[in-house]
C-alpha positions as CSV (number, residue, x, y, z in Angstrom):
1,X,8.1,3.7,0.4
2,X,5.2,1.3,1.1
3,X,1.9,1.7,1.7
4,X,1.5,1.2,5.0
5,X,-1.7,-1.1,6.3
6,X,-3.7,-1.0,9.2
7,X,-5.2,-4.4,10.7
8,X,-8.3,-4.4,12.9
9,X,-11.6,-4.0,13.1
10,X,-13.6,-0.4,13.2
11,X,-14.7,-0.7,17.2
12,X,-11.4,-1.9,18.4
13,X,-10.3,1.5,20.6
14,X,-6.6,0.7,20.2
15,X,-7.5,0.1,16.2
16,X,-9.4,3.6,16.4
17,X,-6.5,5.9,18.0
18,X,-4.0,4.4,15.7
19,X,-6.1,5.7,13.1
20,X,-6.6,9.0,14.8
21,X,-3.0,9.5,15.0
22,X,-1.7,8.3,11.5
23,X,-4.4,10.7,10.1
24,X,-3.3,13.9,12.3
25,X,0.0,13.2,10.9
26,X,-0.9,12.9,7.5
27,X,0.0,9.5,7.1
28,X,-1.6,8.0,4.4
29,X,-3.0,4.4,5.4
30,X,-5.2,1.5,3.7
31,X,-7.6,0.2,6.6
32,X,-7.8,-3.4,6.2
33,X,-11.0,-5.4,8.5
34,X,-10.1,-8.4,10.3
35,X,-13.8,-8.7,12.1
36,X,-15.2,-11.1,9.6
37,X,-11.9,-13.6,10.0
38,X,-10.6,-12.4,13.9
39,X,-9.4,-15.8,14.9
40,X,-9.1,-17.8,12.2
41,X,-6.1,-18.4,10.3
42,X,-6.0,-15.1,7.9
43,X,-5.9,-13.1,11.6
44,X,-3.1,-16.1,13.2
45,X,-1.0,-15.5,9.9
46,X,-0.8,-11.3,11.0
47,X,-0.3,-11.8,14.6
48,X,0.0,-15.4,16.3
49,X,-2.1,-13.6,19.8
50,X,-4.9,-12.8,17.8
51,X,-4.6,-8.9,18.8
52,X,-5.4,-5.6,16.9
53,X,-4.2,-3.4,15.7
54,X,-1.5,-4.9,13.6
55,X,0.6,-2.4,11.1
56,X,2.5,-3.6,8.0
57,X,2.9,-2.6,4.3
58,X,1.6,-4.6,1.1
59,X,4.9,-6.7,1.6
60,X,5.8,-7.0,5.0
61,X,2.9,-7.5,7.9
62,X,4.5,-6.7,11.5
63,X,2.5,-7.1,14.5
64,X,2.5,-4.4,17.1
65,X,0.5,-4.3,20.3
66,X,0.6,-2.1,23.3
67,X,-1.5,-1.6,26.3
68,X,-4.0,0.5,26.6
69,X,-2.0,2.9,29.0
70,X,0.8,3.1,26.9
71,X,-0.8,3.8,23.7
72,X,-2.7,6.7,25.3
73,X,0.5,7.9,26.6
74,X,2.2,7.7,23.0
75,X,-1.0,9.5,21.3
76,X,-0.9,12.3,23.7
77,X,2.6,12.9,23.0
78,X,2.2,12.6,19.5
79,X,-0.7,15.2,19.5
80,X,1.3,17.5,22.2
């Protein structure tokens, strides 16, 4: 299996519980920091919106995004 990739930046909230969850889980993860090119063509090439937090692995980026109200709803499911 891949190593799977987390895009964001460290104050992003939605970046933040995706982390909290993957690491409850003991998913292992790479954090990968988009601050320093949010908006610019690295970021557009991940995710066309220019959102956070974007998941992948070292070959296959794929962009997911939910609102806030459903991503608490999936982390408090996922933590019981």
């Amino acid at each position: 299996m891949s190593e799977t990739i987390v895009y964001g930046f460290p104050r992003s909230t939605f970046v933040n519980i995706v982390r909290l969850v993957l690491t409850h889980k003991d998913v292992a993860y790479r954090f990968e920091d988009l601050e320093p090119v949010m908006g610019r063509s690295e970021h557009l090439a991940l995710h066309p919106f220019n959102r956070v937090p974007i998941f992948g692995t070292a070959t296959s980026p794929f962009m997911r995004r939910a609102p806030s109200s459903a991503t608490s709803t999936r982390c408090s499911r996922a933590l019981g």
